[in-house]
C-alpha positions as CSV (number, residue, x, y, z in Angstrom):
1,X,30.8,45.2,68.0
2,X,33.2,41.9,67.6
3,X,31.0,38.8,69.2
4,X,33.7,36.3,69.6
5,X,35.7,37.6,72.6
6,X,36.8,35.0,75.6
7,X,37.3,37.6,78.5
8,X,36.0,35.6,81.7
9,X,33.3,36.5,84.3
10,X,35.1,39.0,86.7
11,X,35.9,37.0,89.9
12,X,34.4,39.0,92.8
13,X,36.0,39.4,96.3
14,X,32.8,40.3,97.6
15,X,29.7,41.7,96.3
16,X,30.3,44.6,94.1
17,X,34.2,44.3,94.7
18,X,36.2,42.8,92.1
19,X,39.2,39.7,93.3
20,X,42.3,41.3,92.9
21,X,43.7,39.9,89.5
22,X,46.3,37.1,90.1
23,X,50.1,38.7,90.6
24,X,51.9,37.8,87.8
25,X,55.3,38.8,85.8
26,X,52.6,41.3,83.7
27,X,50.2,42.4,86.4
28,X,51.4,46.2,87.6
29,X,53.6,45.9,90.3
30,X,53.8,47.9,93.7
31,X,56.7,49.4,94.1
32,X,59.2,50.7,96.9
33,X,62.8,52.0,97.3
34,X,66.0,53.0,99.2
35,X,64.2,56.2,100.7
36,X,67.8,57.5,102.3
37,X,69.7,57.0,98.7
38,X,67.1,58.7,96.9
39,X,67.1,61.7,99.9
40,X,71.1,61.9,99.0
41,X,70.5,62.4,95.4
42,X,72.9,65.3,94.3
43,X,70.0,67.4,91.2
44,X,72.6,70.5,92.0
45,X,73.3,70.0,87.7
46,X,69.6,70.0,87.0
47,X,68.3,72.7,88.9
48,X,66.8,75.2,86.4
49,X,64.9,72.2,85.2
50,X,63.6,71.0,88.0
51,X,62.5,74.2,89.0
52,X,60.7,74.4,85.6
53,X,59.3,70.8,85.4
54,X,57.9,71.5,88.7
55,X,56.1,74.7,87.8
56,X,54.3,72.6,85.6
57,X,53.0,70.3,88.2
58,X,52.0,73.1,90.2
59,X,50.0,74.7,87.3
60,X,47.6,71.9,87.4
61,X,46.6,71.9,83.9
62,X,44.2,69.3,84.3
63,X,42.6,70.5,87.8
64,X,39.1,70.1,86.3
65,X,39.5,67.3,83.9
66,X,38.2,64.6,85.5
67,X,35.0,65.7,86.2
68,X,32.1,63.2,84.9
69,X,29.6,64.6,82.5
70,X,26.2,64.1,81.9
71,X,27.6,61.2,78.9
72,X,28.3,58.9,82.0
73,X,25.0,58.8,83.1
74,X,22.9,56.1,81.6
75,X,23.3,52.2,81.7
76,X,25.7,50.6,80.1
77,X,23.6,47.5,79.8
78,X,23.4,47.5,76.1
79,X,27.3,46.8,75.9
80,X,28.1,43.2,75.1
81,X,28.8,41.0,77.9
82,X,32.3,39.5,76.0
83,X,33.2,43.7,75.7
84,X,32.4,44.9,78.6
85,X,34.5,41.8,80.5
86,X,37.6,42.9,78.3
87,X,37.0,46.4,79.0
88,X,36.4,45.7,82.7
89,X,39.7,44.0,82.4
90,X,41.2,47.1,81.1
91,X,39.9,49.4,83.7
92,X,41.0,47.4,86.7
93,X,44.9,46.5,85.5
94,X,45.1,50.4,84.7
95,X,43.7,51.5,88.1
96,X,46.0,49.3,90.1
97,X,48.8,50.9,87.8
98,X,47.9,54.6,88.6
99,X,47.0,53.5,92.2
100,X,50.7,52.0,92.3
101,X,52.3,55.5,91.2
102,X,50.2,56.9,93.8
103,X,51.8,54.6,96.7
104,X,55.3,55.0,95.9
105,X,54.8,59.0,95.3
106,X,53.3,59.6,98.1
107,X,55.7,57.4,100.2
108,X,58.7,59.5,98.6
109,X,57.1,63.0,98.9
110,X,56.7,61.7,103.2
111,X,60.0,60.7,103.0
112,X,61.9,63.4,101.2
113,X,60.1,66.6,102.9
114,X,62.6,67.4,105.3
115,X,65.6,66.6,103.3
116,X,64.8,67.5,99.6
117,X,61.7,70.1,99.6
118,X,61.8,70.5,95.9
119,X,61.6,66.2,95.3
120,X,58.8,65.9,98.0
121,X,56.5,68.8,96.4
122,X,56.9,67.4,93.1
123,X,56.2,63.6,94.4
124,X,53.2,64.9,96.2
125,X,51.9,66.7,92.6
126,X,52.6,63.6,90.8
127,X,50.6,61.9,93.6
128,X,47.6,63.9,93.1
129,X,47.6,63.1,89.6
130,X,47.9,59.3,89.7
131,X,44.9,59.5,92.6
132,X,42.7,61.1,90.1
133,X,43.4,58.8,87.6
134,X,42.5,55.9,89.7
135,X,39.7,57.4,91.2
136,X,38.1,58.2,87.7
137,X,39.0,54.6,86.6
138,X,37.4,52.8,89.9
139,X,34.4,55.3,88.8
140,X,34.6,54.1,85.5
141,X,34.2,50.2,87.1
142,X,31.5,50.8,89.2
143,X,29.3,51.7,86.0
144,X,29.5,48.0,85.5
145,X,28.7,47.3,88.9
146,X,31.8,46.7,90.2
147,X,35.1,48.0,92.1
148,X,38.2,48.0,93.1
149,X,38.9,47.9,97.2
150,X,42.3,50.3,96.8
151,X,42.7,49.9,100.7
152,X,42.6,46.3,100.6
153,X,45.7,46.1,97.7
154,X,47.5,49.0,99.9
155,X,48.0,46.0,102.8
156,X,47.9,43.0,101.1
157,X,50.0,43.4,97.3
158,X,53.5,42.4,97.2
159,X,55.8,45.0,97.1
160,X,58.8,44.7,95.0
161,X,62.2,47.1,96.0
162,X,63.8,48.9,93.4
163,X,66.8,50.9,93.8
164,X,66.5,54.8,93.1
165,X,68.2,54.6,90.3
166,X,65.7,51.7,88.9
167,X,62.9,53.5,90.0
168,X,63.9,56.4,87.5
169,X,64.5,54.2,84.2
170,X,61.3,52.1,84.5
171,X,59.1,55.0,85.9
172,X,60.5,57.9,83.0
173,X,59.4,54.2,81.0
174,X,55.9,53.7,82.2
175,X,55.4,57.6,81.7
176,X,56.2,58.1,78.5
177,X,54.5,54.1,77.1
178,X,51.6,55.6,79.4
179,X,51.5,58.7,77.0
180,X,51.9,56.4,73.8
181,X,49.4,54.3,74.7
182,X,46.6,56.5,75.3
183,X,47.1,58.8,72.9
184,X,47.4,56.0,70.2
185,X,43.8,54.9,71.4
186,X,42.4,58.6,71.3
187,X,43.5,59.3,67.7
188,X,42.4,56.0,66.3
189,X,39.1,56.5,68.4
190,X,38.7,60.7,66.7
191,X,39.5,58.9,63.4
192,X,36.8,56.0,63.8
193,X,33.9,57.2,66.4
194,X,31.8,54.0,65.8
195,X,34.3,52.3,68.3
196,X,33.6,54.6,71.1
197,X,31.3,52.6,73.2
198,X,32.4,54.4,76.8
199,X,33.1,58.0,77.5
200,X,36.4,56.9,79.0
201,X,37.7,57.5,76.1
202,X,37.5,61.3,75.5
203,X,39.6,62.2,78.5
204,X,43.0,60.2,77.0
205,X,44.7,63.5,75.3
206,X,44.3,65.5,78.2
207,X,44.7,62.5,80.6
208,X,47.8,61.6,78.1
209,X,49.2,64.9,79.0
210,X,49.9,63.9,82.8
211,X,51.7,60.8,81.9
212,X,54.1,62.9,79.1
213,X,54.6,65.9,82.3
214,X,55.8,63.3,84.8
215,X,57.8,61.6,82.1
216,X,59.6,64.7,81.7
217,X,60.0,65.0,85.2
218,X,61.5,61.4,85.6
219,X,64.1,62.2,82.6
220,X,65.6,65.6,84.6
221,X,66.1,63.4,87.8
222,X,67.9,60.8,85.2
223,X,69.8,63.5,83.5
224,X,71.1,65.0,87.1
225,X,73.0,61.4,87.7
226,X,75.7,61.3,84.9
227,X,76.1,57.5,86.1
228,X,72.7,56.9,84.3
229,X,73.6,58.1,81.3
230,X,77.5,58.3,81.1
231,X,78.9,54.8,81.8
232,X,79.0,51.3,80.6
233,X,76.9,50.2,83.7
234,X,74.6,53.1,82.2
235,X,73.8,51.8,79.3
236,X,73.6,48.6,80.2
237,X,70.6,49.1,82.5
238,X,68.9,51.2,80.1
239,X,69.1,48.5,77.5
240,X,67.8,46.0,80.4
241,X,64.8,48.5,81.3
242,X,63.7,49.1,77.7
243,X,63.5,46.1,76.4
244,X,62.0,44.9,79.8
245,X,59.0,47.0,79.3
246,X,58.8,46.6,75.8
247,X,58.9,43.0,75.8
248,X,55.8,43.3,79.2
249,X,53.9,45.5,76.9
250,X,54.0,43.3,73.9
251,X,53.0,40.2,76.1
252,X,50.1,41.8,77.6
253,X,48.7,43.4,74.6
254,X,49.0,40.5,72.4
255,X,47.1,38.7,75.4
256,X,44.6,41.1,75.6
257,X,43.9,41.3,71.9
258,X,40.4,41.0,72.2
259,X,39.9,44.3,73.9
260,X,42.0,45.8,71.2
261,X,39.9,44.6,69.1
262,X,37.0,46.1,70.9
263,X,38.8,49.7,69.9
264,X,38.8,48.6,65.9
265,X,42.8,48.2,66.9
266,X,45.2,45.1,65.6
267,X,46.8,44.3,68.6
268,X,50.1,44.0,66.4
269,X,49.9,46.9,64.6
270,X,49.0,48.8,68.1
271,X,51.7,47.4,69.7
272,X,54.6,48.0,67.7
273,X,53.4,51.5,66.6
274,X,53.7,52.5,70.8
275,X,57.4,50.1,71.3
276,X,58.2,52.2,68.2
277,X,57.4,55.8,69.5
278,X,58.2,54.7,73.5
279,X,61.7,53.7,71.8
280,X,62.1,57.2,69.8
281,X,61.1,59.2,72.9
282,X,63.3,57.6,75.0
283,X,66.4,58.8,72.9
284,X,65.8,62.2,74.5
285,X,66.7,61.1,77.9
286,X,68.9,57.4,77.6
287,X,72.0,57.4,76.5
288,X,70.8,54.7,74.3
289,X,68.1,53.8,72.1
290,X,67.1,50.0,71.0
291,X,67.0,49.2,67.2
292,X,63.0,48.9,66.9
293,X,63.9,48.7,62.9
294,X,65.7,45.5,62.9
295,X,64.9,42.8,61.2
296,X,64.5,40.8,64.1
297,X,63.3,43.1,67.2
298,X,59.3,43.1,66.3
299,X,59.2,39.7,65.0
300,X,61.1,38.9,68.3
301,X,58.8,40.2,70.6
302,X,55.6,38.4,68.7
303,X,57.8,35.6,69.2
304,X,57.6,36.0,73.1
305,X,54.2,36.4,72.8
306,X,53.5,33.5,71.1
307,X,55.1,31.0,73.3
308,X,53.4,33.1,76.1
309,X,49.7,32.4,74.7
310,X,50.9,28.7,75.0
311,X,52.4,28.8,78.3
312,X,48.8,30.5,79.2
313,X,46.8,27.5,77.4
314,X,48.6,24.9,79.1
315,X,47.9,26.8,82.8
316,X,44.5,27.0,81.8
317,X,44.0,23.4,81.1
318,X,42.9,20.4,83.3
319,X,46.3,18.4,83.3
320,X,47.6,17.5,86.5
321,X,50.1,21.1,87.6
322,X,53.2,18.7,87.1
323,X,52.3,18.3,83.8
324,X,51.9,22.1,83.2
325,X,55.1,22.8,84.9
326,X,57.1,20.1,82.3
327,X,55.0,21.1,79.3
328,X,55.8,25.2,80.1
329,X,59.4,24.8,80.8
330,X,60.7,24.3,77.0
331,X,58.5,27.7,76.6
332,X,59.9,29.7,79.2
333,X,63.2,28.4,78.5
334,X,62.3,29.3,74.8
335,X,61.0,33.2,75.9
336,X,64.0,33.4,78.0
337,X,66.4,32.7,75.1
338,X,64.4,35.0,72.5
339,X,64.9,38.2,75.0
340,X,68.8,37.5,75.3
341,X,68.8,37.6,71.7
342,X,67.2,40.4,71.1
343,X,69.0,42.3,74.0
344,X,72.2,41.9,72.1
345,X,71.2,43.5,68.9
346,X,73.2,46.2,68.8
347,X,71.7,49.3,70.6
348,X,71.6,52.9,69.0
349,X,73.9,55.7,70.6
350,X,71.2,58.2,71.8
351,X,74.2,60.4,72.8
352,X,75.9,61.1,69.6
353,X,72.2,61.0,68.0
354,X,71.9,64.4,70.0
355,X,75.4,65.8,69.8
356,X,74.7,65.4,65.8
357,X,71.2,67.2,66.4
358,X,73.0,70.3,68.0
């Protein structure tokens, strides 16, 4: 197990209950929407498939997946205290995710019941899902003594509005990096079972499985609104929404390269391999695709990072805050400027990919 790891001592909010990690531009976000725009949707041209994505909801094909075994019980003592503060880390930033889906789902399926049936059942499915994957993370936490106080983030997190039609780029996004995430870790973890220190770790290809069905859902309620996916304005916000989430996901991983490293994973290698995949998925439901192959793109988004790890070392420091504030500008500036470029590399037609394909 690696020995030079800096994660810090959880800050507790109480005894037992972890602080809330600071919200920044890379914690996970609580959503909300236009609830009447998204009641108005017109799915008439996506029917069938909703129908069908739905049935597999309401199959349940994880029902009794999450169910701790026997592996679970026994201290975790023997874990280093530099790993087990990364992995802590880890467990509370993806509960608050899952818990996050579990909100906004649950708030649309309310919402939606009287005037879309079919939406509101399959919002309250994909809120049961995202409720067992918190739960089993905040179960996962309290191994290691600690928790997460969901109720307590439910009043007091900001929530950010997105418009319905945001809400379905970046959540069919989060889905589908979800899916590419975990099951990176699970078949790096089958291939190297020396790095398996916590159980958590089994349950990714099933758990994996969730995050690839709701995808799917997300990309029929995309492929219903032909402005999504047939005009300029189209294709402009899913350029905006991809390389939003694949510049977030290099940031934080890069960051949190010592609990990659934890895994037996090069952050960098990790990272690009899920941008890479995310990307290629996403050609199935955008009408474009970023070029993850140019010379540039990668490099660009270790650039980001970079100037991010220094923005980070300079807030961490003891210099008086209007020092920080003139020493981070040039690097925000800097970040800023990198993620313009790299937003006008040209994008790949995702449509024509297809129409060549069939």
């Amino acid at each position: 197990m690696v020995a030079s790891l800096n994660a810090p001592q959880p800050e507790l909010q109480r005894p037992g209950i972890k602080a809330p990690v600071k919200e920044t531009l890379l914690t996970p976000r609580f959503y909300t929407t236009d609830f009447e725009a998204m009641a108005n949707l017109d799915l008439s041209s996506q029917q069938k498939e909703i129908e069908a994505v739905l049935q597999e909801l309401r199959s349940d094909y994880n029902r009794y997946h999450f169910v701790r075994d026997e592996e679970f019980e026994k201290s975790w003592a023997e874990i280093p205290e530099t790993t087990r503060n990364a992995f802590v880390d880890f467990l509370e930033r993806s509960c608050t995710s899952e818990f996050s889906g579990f909100l906004l789902f649950k708030e649309l399926s309310r919402q939606l019941k009287n005037r879309q049936p079919l939406l509101a059942e399959a919002f309250q499915l994909l809120a049961r899902d995202e409720a067992r994957h918190a739960g089993f993370l905040n179960k996962s936490m309290a191994d290691f003594n600690l928790s997460l106080d969901l109720g307590f983030l439910t009043k007091n997190r900001t929530y950010t509005f997105f418009k319905p039609e945001w809400i379905i780029y970046a959540v069919y996004l989060s889905e589908k990096i979800g899916y590419w995430r975990y099951i990176t870790v699970f078949h790096h973890i089958q291939q190297h079972p020396e790095y398996q220190y916590y159980p958590l770790f089994r349950y990714f290809e099933s758990w994996c499985q969730d995050e690839n069905r709701h995808g799917d859902f997300f990309k029929v309620l995309l492929r219903s609104q032909p402005q999504m996916w047939q005009t300029w304005q189209g294709r402009f916000w899913a350029r905006f929404f991809l390389l939003s989430v694949f510049v977030t996901h290099a940031l934080t991983v890069y960051e949190r390269a010592d609990f990659y490293e934890t895994l037996g994973l090069d952050a960098g290698e990790y990272n690009d391999r899920v941008v890479r995949k995310t990307n290629e998925t996403s050609g199935r439901a955008f009408p474009v695709m970023l070029d993850t192959e140019h010379p540039d793109f990668l490099p660009g988004l270790k650039k980001c990072s970079d100037l991010n790890q220094k923005i980070a070392e300079i807030e961490k420091s003891d210099r008086p805050n209007w020092l920080k504030k003139l020493q981070k500008l040039p690097l925000i500036v800097g970040i800023f400027w990198k993620v313009i470029r790299l937003f006008f590399i040209s994008p790949i037609d995702a449509e024509k990919l297809r129409s060549e394909v069939h």
